[in-house]
Each structure stands twice: as C-alpha cells, then as structure tokens.
N, C-alpha and C positions, 0 to 999 in steps of 0.2 A: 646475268652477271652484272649488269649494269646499274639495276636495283640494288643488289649487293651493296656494290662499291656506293650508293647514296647513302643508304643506308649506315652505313661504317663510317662515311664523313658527316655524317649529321651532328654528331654528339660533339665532337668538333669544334663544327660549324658554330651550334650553339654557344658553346664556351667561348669561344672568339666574339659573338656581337653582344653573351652575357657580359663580358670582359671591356668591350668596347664601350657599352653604355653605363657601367658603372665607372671607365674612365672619365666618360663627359659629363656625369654625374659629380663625379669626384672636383673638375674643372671648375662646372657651374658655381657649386659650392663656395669653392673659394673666391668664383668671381663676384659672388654675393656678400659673402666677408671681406673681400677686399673694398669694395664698394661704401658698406658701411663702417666698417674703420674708417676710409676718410672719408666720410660724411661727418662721423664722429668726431676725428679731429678736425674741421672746419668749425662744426657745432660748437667747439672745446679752444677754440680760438676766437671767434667769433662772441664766446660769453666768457670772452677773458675779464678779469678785472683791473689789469693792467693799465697806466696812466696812456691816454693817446693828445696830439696833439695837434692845432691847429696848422696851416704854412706859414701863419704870421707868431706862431709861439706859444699860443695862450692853450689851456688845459681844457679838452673836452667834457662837459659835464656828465658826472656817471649817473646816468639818469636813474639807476638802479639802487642807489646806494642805503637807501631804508633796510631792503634786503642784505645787505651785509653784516656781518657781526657788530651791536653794539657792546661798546666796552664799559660807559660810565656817564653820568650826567649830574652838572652842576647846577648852582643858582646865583648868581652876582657874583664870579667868580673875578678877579680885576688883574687877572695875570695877563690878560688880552684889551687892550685899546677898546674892543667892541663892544665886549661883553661886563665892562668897568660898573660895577653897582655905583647908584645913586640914591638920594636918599628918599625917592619918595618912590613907597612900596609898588604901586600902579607899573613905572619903569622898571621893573626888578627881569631881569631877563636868565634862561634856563639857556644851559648847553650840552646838546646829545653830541657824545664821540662813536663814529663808527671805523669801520677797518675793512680793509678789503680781506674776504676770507683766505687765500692764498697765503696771504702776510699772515695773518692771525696764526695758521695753522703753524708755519715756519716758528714763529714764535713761542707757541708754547711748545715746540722739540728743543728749541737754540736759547731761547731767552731773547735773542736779537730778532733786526728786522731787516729783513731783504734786501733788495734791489725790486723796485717798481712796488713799493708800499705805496699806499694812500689813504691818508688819516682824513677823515672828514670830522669837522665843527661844526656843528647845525646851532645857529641859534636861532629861540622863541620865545615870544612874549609870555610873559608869566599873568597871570590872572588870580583874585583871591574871593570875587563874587561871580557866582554863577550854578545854577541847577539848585541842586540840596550841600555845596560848599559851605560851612560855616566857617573854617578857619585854615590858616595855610593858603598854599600857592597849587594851583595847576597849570600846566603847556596851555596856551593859547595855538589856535591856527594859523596865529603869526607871525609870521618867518620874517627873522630880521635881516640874518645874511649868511651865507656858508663862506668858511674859509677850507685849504683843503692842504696838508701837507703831504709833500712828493719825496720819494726815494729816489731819483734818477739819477746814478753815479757817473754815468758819461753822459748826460746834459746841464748838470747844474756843478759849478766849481767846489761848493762845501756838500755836494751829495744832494742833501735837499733840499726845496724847495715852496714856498707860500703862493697861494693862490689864492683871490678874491671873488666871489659869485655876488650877485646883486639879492638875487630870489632862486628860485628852483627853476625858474624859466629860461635864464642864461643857457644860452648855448656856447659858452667858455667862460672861461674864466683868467682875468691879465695875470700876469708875475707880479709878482709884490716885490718890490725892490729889493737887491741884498742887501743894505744901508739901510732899513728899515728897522726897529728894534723887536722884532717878534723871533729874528736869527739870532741876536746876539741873547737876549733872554732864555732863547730855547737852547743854548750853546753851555749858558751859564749853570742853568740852573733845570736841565731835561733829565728823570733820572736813567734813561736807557738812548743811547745814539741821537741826543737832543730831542726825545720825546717827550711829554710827560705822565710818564707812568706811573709816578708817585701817586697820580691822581684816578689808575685804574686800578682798584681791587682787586678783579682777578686774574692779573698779569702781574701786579708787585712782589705776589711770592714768588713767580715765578722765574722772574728777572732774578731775584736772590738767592733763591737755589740754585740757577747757572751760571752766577756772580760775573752779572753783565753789567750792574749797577755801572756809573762813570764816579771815574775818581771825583770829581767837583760834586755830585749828589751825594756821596757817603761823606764826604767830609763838609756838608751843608746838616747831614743829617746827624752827625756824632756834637756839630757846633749847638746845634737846636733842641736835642735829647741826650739823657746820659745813655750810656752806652746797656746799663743794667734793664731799663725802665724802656728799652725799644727789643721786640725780639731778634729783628731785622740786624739788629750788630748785636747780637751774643755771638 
C-alpha cells in the first residue's frame, strides 16, 4: 500500500520540482536581462555625446568628435576671426563642421536643433604642393584651432555658447566671452537658431521644408537673390 501511495504522488512530485525549476529558470532570465539592460544603459550614457563640463566651466573635449557626423567644409571662409583668408595662398586655411549625432538626427525630423547640441569647427592648414598634387588645395595635418558651439538652455543666458580649443590635446576648452562678435554674427545672420546652415548642403533643404529658416536669414536671402532665381523662396 505504501508503494502505491509513492507511486501515485510521484507524477506529482515531478510536476512540482518540473514547475519549480522552470520558475528559477524564468528568474534567472530576467535576472540576466535585467543586468544587461543596465549595463546597456550606463554603456548608452557613458557614450553620450552630450556637452560635459569642467568645476571651473570650461567644455570637456569630445575626444571623439571625428567620429560624429560631418556636415560641410570650407576654405578661407572669413565669417570667423580665425579662419579670415589672406592673401598668400601658403596661409589659406580649410574648415571641417561636425555635429553630435543625436542633434544631427533630431534635425533632420524637426529641421531644429536640440538642447545639448554641439557643433564642432576644426580648422586646417591647407597645402597646394605635395605627393602627385599639381594644382588646388589639400588638408594639411595641421590643426590650427577648434572652436565648438553649445546648445545649453539652462547654462548659457542666449541658449548658446562658443568655446576655444588650442589643438586636439586640450583637455577643455574656456568660454568665449558673450561680447564677443562670433554671438552677435551668428544672432544676425545663422540661417536656423544662430547656426549656419546656409553653409550645410545637406541640412539647408531640410531646414526649408520644416520652415525653420529665422526671419533675419530669409529676409537676408530675398535682399541678396530674386525671389524667382532661388528655389528656396518659391
């Protein structure tokens, strides 16, 4: 009889410690998804591109920033104090823009740019002898200076912000005074939230399909082109 009664609770039995270890199974699981979820988001903060800041104020260098989206690159372009052509070709200096991808992405949804944007200016020596070059300009290894414009709405009084780098080796970067004229320029005459986009290709349509343009850019632009002869104001 006692056999029996084993017997009969066996099948049971089974199903209960089947049931139990597919419960701790079930645990485990998640305690391994849970785990790396926030591994992930540490990972995912951690390789933020978001602007950081020293205790004394001055802008972290994004040591990364090559890797960001570039948008557009110039050559004596003299909108910029730094980058002011002169006239002998030897001094002719190039400027790469890049963008943090976060912003970038926001941008081309919205036409606008975020909160914790940050525009990088790389400037470089231009060069017209060298290898098999016969004519024209290329980037030199020479880095003359990065500037960096910030989006920070609750740290800077006009939204944003200019930053000065020496080299790539700076480990910050000071504030560039608000009395400076690179804010009021970029205030005057930036065609999207005092940037200048006019000067990225493939962000200008974009900004005009989401008719993000700033009033002071369209009415610099209708002053400067008929309105027939730009497609931008049809």
């Amino acid at each position: 009889m006692l056999s029996v009664n084993i017997k009969m609770k066996t099948p049971a039995a089974d199903r209960f410690i089947a049931f139990a270890s597919i419960a701790a199974l079930g645990m485990f699981t998640l305690t391994i998804s849970f785990v790396r979820a926030q591994a992930f988001t540490t990972a995912s903060a951690s390789g933020s591109s978001a602007p950081s800041y020293s205790k004394t104020g001055e802008l972290l260098f994004p040591s990364k920033y090559r890797e960001w989206i570039y948008l557009s690159s110039g050559i004596d372009m003299n909108y910029n104090p730094k980058s002011a052509s002169v006239d002998t070709p030897s001094h002719s200096t190039f400027d790469n823009v890049f963008v943090n991808p976060e912003s970038y992405k926001t941008f081309l949804d919205s036409g606008a740019w975020p909160d914790k944007t940050v525009l990088v200016l790389e400037l470089r020596g231009a060069q017209n002898k060298g290898s098999i070059n016969q004519s024209g300009y290329y980037q030199s290894s020479v880095l003359k200076g990065i500037e960096m414009h910030v989006k920070d709405e609750t740290r800077f009084p006009g939204k944003w912000a200019f930053f000065g780098f020496d080299n790539d080796n700076d480990v910050s970067g000071k504030l560039i005074p608000q009395s400076a004229s690179c804010y009021s320029c970029h205030s005057e005459h930036g065609a999207v939230d005092t940037t200048f986009v006019q000067f990225y290709p493939t962000l200008l349509g974009i900004a005009d399909k989401k008719g993000t343009f700033s009033p002071a850019y369209r009415k610099e632009l209708r002053a400067a082109v008929p309105a027939k002869a730009d497609p931008i104001l049809r």
